[in-house]
N, C-alpha and C positions, 0 to 999 in steps of 0.2 A: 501574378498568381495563376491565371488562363493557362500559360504558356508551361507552368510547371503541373498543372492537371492536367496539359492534354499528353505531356513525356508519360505523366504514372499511366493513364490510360493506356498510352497503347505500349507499356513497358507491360501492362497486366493481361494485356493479351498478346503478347508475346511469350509472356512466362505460361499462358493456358495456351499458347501453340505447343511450347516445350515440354510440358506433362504430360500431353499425346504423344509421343515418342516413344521406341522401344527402347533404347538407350536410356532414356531416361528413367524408364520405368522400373529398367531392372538394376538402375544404381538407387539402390533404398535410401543411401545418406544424401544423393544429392535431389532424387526425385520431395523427401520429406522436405530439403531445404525451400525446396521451390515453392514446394505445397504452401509452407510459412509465409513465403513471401507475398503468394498469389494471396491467401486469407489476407495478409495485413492490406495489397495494394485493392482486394474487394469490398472491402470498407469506406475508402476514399473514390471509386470510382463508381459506385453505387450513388452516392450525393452527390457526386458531380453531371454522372448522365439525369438525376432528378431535377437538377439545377437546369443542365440545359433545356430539357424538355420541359421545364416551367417556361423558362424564359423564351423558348419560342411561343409557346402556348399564348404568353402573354402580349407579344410582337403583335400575332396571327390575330386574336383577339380584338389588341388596340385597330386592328386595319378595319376588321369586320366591322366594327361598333361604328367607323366615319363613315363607311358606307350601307349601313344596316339604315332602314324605314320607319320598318314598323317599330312602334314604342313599347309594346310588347319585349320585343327579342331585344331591341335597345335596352330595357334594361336587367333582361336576364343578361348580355354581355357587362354589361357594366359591374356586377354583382361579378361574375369572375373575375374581371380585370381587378377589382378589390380584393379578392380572394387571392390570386394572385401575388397581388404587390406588397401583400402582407406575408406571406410564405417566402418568398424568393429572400429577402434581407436575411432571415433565418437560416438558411440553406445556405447564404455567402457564410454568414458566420460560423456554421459548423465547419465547411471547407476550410476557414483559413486554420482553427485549433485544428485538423485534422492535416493539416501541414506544418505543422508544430515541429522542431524536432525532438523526437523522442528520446525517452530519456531511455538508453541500453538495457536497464535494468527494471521496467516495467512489467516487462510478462514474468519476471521469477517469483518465482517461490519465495518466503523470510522463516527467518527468525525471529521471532518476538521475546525479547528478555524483559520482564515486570520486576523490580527489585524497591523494597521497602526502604526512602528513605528516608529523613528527618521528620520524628513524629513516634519513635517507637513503637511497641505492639499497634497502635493506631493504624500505621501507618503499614506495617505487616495485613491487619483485616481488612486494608484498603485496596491491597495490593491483589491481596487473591479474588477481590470485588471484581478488581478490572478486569483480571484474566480471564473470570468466568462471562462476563460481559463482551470480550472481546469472541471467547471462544463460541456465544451465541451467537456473536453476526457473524463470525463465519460460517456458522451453518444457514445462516438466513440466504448467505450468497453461493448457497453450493461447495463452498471449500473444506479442505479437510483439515483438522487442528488435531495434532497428534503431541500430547507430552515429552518434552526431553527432559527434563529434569526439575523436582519439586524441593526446595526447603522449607519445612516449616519454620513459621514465628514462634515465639514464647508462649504465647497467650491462643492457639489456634490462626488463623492468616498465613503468610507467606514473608518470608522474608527474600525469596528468590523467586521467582517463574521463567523458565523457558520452554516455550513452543515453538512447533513446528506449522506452520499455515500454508497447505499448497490448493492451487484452483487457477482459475482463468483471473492473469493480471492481478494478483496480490498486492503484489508490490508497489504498482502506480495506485493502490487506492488504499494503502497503509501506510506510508512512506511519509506523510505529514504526522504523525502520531509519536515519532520519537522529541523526548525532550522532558521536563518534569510539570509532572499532575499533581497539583495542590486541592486538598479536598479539608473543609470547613465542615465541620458537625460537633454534636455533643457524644461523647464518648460513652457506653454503656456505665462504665465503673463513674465518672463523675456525678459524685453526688449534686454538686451544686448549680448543675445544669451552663456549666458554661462552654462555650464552644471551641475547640480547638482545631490547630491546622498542623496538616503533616503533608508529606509530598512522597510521593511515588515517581520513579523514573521509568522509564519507557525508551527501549532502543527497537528499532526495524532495521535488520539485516537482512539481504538479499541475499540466496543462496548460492554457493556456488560446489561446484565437484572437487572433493579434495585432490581426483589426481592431476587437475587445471594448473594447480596453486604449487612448487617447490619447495618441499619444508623438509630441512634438515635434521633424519630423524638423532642426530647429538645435540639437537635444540630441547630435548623434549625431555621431559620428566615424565611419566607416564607410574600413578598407581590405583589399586583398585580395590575395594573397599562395600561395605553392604550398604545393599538400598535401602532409602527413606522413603515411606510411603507418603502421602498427601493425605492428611484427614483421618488419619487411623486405619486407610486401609491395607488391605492385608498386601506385602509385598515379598518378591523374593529375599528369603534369609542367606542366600548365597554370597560371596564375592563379588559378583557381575558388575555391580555399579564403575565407573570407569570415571577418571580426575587427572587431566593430561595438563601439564604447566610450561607455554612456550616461551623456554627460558630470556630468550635475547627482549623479548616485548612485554613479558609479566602478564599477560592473558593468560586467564586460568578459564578452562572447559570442563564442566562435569557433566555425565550422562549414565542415568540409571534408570529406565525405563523399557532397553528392548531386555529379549528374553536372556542373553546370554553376555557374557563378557566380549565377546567378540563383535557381536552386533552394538553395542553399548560403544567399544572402541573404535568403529567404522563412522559412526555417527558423532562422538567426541571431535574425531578427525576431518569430519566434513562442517560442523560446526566450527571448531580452529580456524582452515583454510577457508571460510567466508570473512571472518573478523580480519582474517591477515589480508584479504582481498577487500575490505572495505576502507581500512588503514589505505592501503597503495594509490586506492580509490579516488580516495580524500585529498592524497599528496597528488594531483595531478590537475588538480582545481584549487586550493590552497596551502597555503603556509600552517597547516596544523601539523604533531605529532600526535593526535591521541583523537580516532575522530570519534569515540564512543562518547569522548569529554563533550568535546562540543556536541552530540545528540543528547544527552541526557544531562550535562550540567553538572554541579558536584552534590545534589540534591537539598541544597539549601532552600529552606521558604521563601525568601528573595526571587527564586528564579520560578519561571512557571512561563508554561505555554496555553496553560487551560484550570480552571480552577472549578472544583465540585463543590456545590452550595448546598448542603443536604436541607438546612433549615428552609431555604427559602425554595427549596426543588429548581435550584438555576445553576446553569454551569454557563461559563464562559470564555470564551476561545479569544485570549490578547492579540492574538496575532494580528485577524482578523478584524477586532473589536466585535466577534456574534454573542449577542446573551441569548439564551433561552431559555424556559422553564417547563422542561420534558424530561430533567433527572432520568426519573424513575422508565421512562421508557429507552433511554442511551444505557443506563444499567444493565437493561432487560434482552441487550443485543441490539437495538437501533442505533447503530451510531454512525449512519449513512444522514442523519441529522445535523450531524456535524462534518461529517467526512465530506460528504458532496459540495459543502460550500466551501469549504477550505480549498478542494481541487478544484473549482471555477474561480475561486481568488489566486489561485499561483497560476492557472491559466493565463486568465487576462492579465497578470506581472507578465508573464511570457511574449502574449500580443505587444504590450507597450514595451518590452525592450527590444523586440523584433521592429517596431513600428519605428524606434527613435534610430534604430543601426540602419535603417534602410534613405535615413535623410543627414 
């Protein structure tokens, strides 16, 4: 591990020799590229000169302490040497996750699709629960959640959601949340107070630029139609809304939320070519054809990656095996409650398959 911190090291200042450069400077796409680079390898080399300067600290220290007198400073040294040997294991373990390989698609942007499903209207007001819940911790993390397209349910809820969520690293800290959400309560309309269960799915798509992606525009059905507003609010009565259908795959995009048909179509289009980019994704790591199937499941109650317990204020994450009873606060936009532990449990999966390929 040494030998591969001391390469990022002095790769990271060597990429801060090359930003000082006029060449460099005045090529914007490659000088930006570096900039990326130098940011990611100053994160790793920032803990590892803290490591090392522990670890000498603590060398310097143990020497001092055999030859130190006085009992005094004996055991002021001793009190850092514990200080010390308590920090430094830390500081290894951040380095080794911080050697981790990354996963390509952690600093993008997603999509987030919320869709209604086994559990009817239920499962419709459960849906647009989430999204409103989702769309608060984005704001809790700085990101910005902007609407692509709203259905309503029958009854008030959603029967569809997609957003848009861009910020620092979305996608590495949303990226566990695809899959289906089963939530347990008593229904308004039930008289008899008994509880029932519906499921909501959940997909995380990474974004990509549609003109990245080759798409055939004789693939494409493309019509356009008036927008639905969300909640009764007032929306454009124009055409604008935009419903593009890629024939050869059956993915259907709708987008009715920028101001004009043309912006509605650009954003349909870059929505499309992420879904066709998560497909290719998929097949390049496994034997799937449909990888939205495998994120979200066919939204049966059977399946679930996490279950809402409104009676009991508990939700619990199977994956994992986490219960806890903080509902109404992961509702409210904390769901860095759930999120943080899930990403230190796929972590350490990480470590231990790293640890077992290495023997």
């Amino acid at each position: 591990m040494f030998s591969k911190l001391d390469s990022v090291e002095s790769r990271y200042e060597e990429v801060g020799m090359s930003l000082q450069r006029p060449d460099i400077a005045s090529d914007q796409k490659k000088y930006l590229s570096l900039m990326k680079e130098h940011s990611e390898l100053e994160k790793v080399v920032v803990l590892y000169r803290e490591f090392k300067k522990k670890s000498a600290a603590l060398k310097e220290n143990k020497i001092l302490f055999t030859a130190e007198q006085d009992p005094e400073m004996r055991e002021m040294i001793r009190e850092d040497v514990k200080e010390l040997e308590a920090s430094i294991p830390q500081l290894e373990e951040k380095l080794t996750l911080a050697l981790l390989p990354k996963d390509p698609n952690d600093d993008k942007n997603i999509l987030l699709e919320i869709r209604a499903g086994a559990g009817g209207d239920e499962a419709s007001l459960f849906a647009d629960e989430l999204f409103r819940a989702y769309a608060y911790y984005a704001g809790t993390m700085g990101w910005k959640a902007e609407m692509v397209s709203y259905s309503e349910g029958n009854v008030g809820g959603a029967k569809e959601v997609i957003i848009s969520i861009s910020g620092d690293s979305v996608y590495s800290k949303m990226k566990h949340e695809s899959g289906v959400h089963r939530v347990q309560r008593v229904p308004k309309t039930e008289a008899a107070g008994r509880i029932h269960t519906s499921t909501v799915t959940v997909a995380v798509i990474p974004e990509v630029e549609a003109k990245d992606i080759k798409i055939n525009q004789n693939d494409l059905h493309i019509e356009t139609m008036r927008s639905q507003g969300a909640g009764g609010q007032s929306v454009n009565k124009t055409e604008s809304a935009v419903r593009i259908v890629h024939l050869p795959s059956g993915i259907e995009v709708k987008c009715q939320e920028g101001k004009s048909q043309h912006s509605n179509r650009d954003r349909a289009m870059q929505i499309l070519a992420a879904k066709l980019q998560q497909i290719e994704d998929d097949k390049r790591t496994k034997d799937a054809s449909d990888v939205r199937l495998d994120q979200i499941g066919t939204g049966d109650r059977s399946e679930r990656i996490r279950t809402y317990n409104f009676p009991q204020t508990r939700i619990t994450d199977h994956r994992i095996g986490l219960t806890i009873h903080q509902l109404d606060q992961v509702m409210g936009g904390k769901f860095e409650i759930l999120i943080d532990p899930l990403n230190a449990h796929f972590q350490a999966e990480q470590l231990k398959k790293q640890a077992s390929n290495a023997y």
